[in-house]
LUMSE-819164 format. One record per atom (N, C-alpha, C): residue in three letters; x, y, z. Coordinates in steps of 0.1 Angstrom, whole numbers, plus 5000, padded with zeros to 4 digits. Atoms other than C-alpha are relative to their C-alpha. Layout:
ALAXYZ
...
//
This chain:
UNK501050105004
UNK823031198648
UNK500649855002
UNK499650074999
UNK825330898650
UNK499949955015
UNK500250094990
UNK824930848685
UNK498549965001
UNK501250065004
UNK821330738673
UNK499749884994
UNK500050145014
UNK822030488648
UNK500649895009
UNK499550165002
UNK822830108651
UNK500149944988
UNK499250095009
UNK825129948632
UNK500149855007
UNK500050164992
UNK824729578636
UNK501049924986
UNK499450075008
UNK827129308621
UNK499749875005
UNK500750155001
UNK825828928613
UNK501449925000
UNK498650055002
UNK828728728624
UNK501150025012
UNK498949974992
UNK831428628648
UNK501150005000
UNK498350085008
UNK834428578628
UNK501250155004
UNK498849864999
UNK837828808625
UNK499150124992
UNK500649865009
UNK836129008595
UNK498950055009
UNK500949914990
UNK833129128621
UNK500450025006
UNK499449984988
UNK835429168646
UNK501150114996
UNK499549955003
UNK837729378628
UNK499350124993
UNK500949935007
UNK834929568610
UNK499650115012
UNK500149914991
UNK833429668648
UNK501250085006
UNK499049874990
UNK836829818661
UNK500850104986
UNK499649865006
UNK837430028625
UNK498750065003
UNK501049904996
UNK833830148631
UNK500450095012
UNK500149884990
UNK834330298664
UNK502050094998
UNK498749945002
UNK838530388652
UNK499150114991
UNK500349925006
UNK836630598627
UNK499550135003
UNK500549964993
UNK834530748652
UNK498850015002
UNK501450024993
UNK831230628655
UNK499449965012
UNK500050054990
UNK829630638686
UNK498549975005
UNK501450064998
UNK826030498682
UNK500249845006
UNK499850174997
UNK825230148691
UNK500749924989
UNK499650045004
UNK827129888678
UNK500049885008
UNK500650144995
UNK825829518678
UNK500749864993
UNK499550105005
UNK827629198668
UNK498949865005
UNK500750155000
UNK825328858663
UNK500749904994
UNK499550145010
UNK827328548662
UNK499049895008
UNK500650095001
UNK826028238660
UNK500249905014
UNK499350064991
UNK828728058684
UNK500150085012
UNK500249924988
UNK828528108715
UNK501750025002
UNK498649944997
UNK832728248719
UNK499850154992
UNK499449875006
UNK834228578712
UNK500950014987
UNK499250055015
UNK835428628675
UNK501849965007
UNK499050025000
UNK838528448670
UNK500749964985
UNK498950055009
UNK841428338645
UNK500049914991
UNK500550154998
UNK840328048625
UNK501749924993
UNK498750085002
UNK844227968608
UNK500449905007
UNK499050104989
UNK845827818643
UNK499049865000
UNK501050174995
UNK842727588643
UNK500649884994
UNK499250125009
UNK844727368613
UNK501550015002
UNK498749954997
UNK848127488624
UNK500349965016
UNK499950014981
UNK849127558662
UNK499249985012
UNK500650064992
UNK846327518680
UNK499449865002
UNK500250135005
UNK845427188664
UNK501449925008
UNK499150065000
UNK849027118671
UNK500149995013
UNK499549944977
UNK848827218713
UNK501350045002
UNK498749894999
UNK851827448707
UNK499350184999
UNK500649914996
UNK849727728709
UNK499150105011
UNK500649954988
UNK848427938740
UNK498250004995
UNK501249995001
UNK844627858740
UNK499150174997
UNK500249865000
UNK844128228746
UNK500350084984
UNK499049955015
UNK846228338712
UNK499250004989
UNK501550025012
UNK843128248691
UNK499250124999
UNK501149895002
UNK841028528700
UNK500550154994
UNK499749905008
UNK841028858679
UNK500250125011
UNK499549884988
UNK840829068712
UNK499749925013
UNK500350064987
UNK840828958748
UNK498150045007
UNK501649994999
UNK836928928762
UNK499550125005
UNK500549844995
UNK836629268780
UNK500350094994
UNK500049915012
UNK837729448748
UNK498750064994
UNK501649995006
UNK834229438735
UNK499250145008
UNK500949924994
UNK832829628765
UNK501050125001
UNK499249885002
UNK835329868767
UNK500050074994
UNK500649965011
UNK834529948733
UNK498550044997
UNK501149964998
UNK831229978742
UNK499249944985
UNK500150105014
UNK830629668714
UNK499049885006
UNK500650074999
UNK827729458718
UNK500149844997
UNK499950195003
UNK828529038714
UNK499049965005
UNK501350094997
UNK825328858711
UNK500749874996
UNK499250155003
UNK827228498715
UNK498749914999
UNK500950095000
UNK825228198707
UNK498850034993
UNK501349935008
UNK822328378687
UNK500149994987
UNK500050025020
UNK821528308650
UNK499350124995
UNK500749925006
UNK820128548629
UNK498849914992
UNK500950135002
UNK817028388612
UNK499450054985
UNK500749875011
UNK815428718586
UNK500950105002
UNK499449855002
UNK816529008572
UNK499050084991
UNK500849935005
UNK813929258560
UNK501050124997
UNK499649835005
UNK816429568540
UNK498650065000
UNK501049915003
UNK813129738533
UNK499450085018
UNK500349954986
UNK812329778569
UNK500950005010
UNK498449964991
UNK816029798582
UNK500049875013
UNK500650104987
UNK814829478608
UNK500849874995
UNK499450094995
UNK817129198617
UNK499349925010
UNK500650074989
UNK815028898631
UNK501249885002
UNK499150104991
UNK816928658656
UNK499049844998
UNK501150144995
UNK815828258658
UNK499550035012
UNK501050004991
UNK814528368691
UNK499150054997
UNK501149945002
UNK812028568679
UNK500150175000
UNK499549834998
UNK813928908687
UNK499850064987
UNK499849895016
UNK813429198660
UNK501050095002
UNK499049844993
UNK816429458663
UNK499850054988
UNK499949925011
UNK816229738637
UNK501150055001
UNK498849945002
UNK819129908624
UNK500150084992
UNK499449955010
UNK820830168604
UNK500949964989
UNK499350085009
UNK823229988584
UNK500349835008
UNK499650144993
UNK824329618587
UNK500749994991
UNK498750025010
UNK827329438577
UNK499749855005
UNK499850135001
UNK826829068567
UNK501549955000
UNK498750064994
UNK829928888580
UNK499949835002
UNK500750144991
UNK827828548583
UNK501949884992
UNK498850055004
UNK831528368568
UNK499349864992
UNK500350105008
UNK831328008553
UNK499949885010
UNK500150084995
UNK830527658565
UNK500549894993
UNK499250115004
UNK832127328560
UNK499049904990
UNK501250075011
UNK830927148528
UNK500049845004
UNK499950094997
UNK829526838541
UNK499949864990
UNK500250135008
UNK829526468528
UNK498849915004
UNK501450075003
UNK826226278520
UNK500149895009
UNK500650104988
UNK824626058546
UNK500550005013
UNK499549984989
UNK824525998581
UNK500949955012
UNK499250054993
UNK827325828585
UNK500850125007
UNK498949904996
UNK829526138592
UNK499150065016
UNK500050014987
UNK827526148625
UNK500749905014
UNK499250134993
UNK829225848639
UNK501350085004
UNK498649994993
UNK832125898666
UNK501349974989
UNK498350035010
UNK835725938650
UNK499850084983
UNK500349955014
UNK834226168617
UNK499950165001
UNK499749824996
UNK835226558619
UNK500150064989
UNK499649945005
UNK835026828600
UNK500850115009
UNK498949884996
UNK837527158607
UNK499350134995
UNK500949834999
UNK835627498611
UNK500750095009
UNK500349924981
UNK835227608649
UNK501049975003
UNK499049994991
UNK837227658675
UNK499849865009
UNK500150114997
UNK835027348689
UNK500449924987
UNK498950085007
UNK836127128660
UNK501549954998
UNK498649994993
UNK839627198665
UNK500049925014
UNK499750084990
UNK839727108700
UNK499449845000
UNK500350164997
UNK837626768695
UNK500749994994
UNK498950105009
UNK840026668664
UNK501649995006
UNK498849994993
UNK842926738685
UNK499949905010
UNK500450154988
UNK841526498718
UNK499949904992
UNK499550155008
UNK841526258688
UNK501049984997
UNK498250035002
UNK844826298675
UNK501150015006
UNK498750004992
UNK846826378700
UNK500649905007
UNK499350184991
UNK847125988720
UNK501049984988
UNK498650045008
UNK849025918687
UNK499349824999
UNK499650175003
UNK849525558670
UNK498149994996
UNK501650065000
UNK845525568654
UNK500250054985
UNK500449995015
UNK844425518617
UNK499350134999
UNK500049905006
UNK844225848604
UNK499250044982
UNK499849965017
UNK842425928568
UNK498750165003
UNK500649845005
UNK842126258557
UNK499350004986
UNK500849985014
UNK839026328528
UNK500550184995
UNK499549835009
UNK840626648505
UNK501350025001
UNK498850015001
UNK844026678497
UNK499950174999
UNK499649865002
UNK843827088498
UNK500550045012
UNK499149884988
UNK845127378525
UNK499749905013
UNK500450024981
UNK843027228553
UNK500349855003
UNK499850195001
UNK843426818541
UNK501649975002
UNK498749974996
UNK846926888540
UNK500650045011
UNK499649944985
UNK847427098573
UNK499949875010
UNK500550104989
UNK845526808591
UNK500849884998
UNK499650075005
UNK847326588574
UNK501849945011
UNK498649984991
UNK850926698588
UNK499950035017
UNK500550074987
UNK849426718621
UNK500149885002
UNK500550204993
UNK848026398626
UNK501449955002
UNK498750085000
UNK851726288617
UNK500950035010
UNK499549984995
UNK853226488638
UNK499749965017
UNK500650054987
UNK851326358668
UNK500449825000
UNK499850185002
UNK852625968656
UNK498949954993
UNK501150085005
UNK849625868640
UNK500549944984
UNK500150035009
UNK849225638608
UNK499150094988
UNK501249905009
UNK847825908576
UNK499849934993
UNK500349995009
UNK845825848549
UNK499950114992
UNK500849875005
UNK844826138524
UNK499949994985
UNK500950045016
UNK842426068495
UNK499850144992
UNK500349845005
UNK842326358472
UNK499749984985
UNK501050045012
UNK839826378442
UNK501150044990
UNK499049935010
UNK842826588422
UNK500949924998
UNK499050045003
UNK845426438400
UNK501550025011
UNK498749984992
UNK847926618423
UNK499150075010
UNK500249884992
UNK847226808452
UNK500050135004
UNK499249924999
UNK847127138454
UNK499650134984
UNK499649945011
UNK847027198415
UNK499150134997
UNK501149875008
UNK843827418410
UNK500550155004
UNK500149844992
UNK845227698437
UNK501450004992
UNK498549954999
UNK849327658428
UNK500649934987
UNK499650065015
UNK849427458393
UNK500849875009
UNK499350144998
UNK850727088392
UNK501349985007
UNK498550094993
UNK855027118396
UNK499650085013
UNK499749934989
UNK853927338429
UNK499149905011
UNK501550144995
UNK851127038436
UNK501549875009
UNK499050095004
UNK853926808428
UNK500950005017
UNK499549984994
UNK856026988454
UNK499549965017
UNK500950084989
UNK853726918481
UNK500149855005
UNK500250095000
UNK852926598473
UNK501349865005
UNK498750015000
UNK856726508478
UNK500350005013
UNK499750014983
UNK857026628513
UNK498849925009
UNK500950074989
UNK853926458528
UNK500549874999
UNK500250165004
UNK854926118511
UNK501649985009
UNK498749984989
UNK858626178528
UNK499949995011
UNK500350034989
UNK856826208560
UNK499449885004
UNK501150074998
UNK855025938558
UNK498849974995
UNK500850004998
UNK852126028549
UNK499349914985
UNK500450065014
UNK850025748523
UNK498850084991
UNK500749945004
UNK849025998499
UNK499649964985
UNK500450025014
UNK846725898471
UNK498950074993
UNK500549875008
UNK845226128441
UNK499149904993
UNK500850035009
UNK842526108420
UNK498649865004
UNK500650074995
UNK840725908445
UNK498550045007
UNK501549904995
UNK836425978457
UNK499649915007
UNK500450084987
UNK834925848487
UNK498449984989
UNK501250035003
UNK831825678479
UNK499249925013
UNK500849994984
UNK830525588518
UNK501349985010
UNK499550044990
UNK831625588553
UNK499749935009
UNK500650124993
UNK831625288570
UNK500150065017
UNK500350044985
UNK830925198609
UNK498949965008
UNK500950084989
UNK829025078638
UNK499650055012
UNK500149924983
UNK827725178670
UNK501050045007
UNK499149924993
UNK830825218681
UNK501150114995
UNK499649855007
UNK832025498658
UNK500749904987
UNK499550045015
UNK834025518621
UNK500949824999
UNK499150115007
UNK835725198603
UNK501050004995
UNK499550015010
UNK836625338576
UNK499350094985
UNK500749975016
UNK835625448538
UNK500149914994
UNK500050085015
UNK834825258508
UNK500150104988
UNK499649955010
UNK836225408475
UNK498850044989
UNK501050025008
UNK834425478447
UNK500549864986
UNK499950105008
UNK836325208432
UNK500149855008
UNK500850094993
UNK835324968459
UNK500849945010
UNK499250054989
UNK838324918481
UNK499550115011
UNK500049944983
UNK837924968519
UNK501350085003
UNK498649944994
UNK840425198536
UNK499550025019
UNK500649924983
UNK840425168577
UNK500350095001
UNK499249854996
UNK840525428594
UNK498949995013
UNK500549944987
UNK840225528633
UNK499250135002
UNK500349895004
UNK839725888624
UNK499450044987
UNK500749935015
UNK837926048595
UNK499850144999
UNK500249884996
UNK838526408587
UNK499550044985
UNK500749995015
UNK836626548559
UNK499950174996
UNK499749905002
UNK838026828546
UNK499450054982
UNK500149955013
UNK836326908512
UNK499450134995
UNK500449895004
UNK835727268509
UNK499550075006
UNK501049944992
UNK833227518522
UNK499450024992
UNK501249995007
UNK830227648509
UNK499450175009
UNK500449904993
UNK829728038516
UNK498749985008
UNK501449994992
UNK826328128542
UNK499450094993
UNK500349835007
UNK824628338517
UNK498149975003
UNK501549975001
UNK821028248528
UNK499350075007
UNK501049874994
UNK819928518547
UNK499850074994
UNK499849925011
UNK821328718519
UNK498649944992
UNK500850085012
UNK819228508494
UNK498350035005
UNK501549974996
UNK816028538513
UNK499650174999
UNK500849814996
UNK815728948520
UNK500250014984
UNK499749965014
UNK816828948480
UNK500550054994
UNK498549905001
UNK819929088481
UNK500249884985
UNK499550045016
UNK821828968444
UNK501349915010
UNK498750144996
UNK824228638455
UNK500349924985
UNK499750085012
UNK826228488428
UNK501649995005
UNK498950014994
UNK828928318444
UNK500450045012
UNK500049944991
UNK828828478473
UNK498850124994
UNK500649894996
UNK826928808486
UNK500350084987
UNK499149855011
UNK827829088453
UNK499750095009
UNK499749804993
UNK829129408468
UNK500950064990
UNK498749925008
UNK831029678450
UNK501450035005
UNK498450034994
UNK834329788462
UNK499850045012
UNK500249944989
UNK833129918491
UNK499449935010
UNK500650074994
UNK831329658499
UNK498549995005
UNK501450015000
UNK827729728496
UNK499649914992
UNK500850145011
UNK825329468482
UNK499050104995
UNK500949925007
UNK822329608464
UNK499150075011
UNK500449894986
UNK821029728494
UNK501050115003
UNK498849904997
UNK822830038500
UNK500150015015
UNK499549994981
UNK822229998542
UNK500849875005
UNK499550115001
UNK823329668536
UNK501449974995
UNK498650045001
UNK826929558534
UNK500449855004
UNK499850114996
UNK828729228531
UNK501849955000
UNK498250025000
UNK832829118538
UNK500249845008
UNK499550124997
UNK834528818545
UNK500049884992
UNK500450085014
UNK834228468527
UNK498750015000
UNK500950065004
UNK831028468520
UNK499350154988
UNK500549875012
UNK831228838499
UNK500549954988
UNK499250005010
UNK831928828464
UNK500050184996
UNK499649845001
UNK833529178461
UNK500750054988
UNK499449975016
UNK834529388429
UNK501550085007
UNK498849934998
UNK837929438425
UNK500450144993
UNK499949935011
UNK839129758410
UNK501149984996
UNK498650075009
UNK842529588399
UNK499449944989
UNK500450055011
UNK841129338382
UNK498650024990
UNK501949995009
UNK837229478371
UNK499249925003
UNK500950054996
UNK835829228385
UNK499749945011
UNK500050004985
UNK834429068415
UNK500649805005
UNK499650144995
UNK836328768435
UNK499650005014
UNK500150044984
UNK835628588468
UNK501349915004
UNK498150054996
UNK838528478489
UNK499550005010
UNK500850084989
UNK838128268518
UNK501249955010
UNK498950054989
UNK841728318537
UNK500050165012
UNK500249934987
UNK842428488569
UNK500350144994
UNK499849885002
UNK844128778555
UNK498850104994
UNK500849945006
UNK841128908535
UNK499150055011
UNK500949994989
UNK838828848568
UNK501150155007
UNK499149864993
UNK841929118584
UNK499950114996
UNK499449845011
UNK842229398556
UNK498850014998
UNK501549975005
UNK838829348541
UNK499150065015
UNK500849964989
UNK836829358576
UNK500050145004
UNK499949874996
UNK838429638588
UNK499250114988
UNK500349845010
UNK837829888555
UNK498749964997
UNK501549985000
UNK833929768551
UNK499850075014
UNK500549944990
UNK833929888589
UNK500150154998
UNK500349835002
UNK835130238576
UNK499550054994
UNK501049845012
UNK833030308547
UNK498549935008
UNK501249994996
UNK830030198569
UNK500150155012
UNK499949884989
UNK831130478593
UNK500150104990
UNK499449955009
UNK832030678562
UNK500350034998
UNK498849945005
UNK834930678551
UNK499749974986
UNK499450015016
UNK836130678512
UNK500149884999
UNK499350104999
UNK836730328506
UNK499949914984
UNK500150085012
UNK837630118474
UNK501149875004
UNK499250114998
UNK839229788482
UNK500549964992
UNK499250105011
UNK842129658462
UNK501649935006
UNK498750034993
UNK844529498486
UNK500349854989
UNK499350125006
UNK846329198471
UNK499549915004
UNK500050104995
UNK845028848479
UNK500849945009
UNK498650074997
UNK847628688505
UNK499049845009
UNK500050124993
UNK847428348524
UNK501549925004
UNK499350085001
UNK849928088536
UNK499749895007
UNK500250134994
UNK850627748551
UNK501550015009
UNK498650054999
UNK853327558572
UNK499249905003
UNK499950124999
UNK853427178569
UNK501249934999
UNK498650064999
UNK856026988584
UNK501350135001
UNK499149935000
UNK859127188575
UNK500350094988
UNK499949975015
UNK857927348547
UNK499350135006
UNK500449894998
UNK856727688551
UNK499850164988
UNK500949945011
UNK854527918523
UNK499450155001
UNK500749845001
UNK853628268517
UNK499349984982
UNK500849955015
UNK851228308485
UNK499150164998
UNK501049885003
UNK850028658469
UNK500150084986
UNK500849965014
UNK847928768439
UNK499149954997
UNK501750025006
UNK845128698418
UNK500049884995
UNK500250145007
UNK844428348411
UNK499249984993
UNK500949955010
UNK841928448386
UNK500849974990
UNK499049995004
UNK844828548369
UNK501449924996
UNK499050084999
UNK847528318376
UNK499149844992
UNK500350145002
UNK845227998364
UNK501249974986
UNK499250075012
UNK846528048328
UNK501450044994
UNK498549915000
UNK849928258333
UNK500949915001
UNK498650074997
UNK853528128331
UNK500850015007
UNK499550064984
UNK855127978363
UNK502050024993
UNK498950005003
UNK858728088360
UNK500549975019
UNK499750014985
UNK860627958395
UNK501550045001
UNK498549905001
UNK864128108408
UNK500249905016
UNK499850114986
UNK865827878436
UNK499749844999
UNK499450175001
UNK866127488444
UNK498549985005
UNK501350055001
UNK862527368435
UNK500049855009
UNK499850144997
UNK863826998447
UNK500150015015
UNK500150004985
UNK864927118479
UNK499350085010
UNK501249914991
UNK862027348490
UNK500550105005
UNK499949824997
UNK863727718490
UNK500350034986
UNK500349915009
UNK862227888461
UNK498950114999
UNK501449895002
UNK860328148447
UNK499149964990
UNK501049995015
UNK857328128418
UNK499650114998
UNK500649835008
UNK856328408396
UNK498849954991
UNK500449995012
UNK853428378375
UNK499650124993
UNK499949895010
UNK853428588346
UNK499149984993
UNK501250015011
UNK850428698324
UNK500350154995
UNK499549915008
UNK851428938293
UNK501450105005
UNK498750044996
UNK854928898309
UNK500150155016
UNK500349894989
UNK853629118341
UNK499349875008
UNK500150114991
UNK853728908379
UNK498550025003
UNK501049964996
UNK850328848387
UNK499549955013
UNK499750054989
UNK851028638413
UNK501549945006
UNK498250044996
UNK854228508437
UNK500349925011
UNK499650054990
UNK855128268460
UNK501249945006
UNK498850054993
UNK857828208486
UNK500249875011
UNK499950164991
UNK858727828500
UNK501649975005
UNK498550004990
UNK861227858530
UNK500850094992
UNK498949914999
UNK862628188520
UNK499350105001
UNK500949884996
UNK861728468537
UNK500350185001
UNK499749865003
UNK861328838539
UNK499950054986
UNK500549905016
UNK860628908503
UNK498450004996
UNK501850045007
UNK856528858501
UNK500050225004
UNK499649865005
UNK856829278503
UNK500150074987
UNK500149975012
UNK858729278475
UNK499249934987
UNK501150085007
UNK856529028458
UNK498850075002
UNK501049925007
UNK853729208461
UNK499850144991
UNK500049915001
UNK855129548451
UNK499949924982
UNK500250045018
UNK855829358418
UNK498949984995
UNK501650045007
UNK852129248414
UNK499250135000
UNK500449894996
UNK851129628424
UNK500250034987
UNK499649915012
UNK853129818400
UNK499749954988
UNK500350085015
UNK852229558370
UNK501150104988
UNK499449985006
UNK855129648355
UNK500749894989
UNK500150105007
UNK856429418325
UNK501349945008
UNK498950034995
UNK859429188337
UNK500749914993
UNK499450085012
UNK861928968316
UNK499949865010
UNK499650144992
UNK861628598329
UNK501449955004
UNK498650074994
UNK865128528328
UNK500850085015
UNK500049914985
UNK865428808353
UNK499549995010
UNK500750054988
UNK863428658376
UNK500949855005
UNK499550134994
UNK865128338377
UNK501650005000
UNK498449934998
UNK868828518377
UNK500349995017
UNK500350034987
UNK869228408414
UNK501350125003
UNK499249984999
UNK872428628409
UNK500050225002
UNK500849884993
UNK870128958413
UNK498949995008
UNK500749964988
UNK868829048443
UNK498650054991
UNK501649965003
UNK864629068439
UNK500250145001
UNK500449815002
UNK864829458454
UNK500950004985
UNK499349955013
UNK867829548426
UNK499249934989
UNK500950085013
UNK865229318402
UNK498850145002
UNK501249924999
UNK862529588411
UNK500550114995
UNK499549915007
UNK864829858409
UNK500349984982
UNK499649945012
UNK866029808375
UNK498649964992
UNK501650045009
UNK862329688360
UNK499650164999
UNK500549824999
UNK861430068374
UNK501050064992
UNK499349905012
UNK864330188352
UNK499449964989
UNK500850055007
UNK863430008325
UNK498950064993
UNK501649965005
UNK859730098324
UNK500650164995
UNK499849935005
UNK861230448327
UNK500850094984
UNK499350015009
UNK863030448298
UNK498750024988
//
């Protein structure tokens, strides 16, 4: 019966793209339809604020499979095509052209879009946000001549990344960031702190707790901003990095349950049971923690995509991989993984030379890691996760004993417990 059925997925990102190739790894051999919006073949979106931003990256290296993968797989890419309706009750996916495709299951993959800033100045030449793979390349034909007023709006992952770019291309940075510190809500203040330290070493004029209140210019593109405390700041460039804003209105229209994203269980169904949703724009229940989080980095789109593609083929599936992400800015380089649910109000114990950027962090809630991160020392995010897995208790001073090896720190916790 399966070579009957159509399985369609809304979306061109990694998570849809990893979803269609565990579908057919599982062994389903009905049709199988992908609708993205952009006209390209899913791709990577990290290198966009990283290496391909930086043009140290092979143009190619972006994409999740090479373009004749698709057909080989006998995997339908509808490029350029929006989705427009979703009728669950009558299994019918309408297109903005006017197309109807019916299906057997679907998998919402539609991801997130860039939270924009009020009015229309941010049409004016020299004013970017960072999404696409076209975004990327226009903010790069901006930054790369070098020697141009630079200000970055959001001091987070992406205001940051863009940040240590621009510099590294010669440009003059700004970067306004609404937060006391940079940083603090995802990694707490001294790890904000730590940030905030290396950009300002590079160069870069970083100021906190600062809100755009317009963007200036003229026919001939940006100026500048005006503050919300009324100083001008020029600027050649304007990049406006403040957040995303999941796509949950297709969801919202057929009357699927959104709160926060898409709700699915662990499997990734939404209340529609032919209906399924993964990537950022799911909020998915954890069975670690009981309840449901949305997470909006690449690795989730990797691990997550793939295992909604197997329990739509069906397999068994209960998702509880670990959260992970990282960065590299300048010469600083970051692995983070665990629950930041968890970690907001846990205690930050660190192990290594905080000042000179090769440490680790632990945070600890009811003296068990719930999260862990490594800055410039590598090969232990393994055993960092194994510790957030096992939730075994751990003594703090044990963690910051730099004079035991993390594995032999694991090993003797596992005696320990046994005991």
């Amino acid at each position: 019966m399966t070579e009957q059925q159509t399985f369609v997925i809304v979306g061109g990102g990694l998570a849809g793209a990893r979803a269609a190739e565990a579908i057919r790894a599982e062994g389903f051999t009905g049709r199988v339809v992908m609708v993205a919006a952009e006209d390209a073949f899913p791709y990577i979106r990290p290198p966009l604020s990283k290496e391909y931003l930086q043009g140290t990256a092979d143009p190619g290296s972006v994409f999740v499979h090479p373009d004749d993968w698709y057909a080989q797989q006998n995997i339908e890419v509808r490029r350029g095509q929006e989705a427009s309706a979703l009728s669950p009750s009558r299994h019918e996916l309408t297109l903005a052209s006017g197309e109807v495709m019916t299906y057997d299951k679907l998998l919402l993959a539609t991801g997130a879009t860039a939270r924009h800033f009020g009015g229309a100045e941010t049409d004016l030449p020299g004013v970017f946000y960072l999404r696409t793979l076209a975004d990327s390349s226009a903010l790069r034909a901006a930054l790369s001549p070098g020697d141009r007023r630079v200000l970055v709006v959001g001091s987070g992952w992406i205001g940051l990344e863009v940040a240590a770019t621009a510099r590294g291309y010669g440009n003059t940075v700004t970067v306004l960031g609404h937060e006391p510190v940079p940083l603090a809500a995802a990694v707490g203040e001294r790890v904000g702190h730590v940030f905030a330290a290396l950009h300002r070493e590079h160069g870069v004029d970083l100021r906190s707790s600062t809100d755009v209140e317009a963007i200036l210019g003229d026919a001939r593109g940006v100026t500048g901003v005006r503050t919300t405390s009324g100083e001008v700041v020029p600027a050649d460039v304007v990049v406006l990095g403040i957040g995303v804003i999941p796509n949950t209105g297709l969801a919202e229209a057929a009357g699927l349950e959104v709160d926060n994203g898409i709700v699915t269980n662990a499997s990734f169904q939404t209340t529609d049971a032919d209906v399924y949703a993964v990537g950022d724009v799911a909020s998915v229940f954890h069975p670690v923690l009981g309840q449901r989080i949305r997470i909006e980095h690449w690795a989730n789109a990797e691990n997550a995509g793939a295992a909604a593609g197997r329990a739509m083929a069906g397999a068994d599936e209960s998702y509880d991989e670990i959260p992970y992400f990282y960065t590299d800015q300048f010469d600083l380089g970051m692995e983070y993984s665990g629950y930041g649910v968890l970690a907001k109000d846990a205690e930050v114990v660190f192990r290594g030379d905080v000042e000179g950027r090769e440490f680790l962090a632990f945070w600890l809630a009811d003296s068990r890691v719930v999260a862990g991160m490594n800055v410039n020392v590598w090969d232990v995010n393994e055993t960092v996760q194994k510790l957030i897995r096992d939730r075994v208790r751990v003594d703090a001073a044990r963690l910051q004993d730099e004079s035991m090896a993390l594995d032999d720190l694991l090993s003797a916790v596992g005696a320990d417990e046994g005991k």
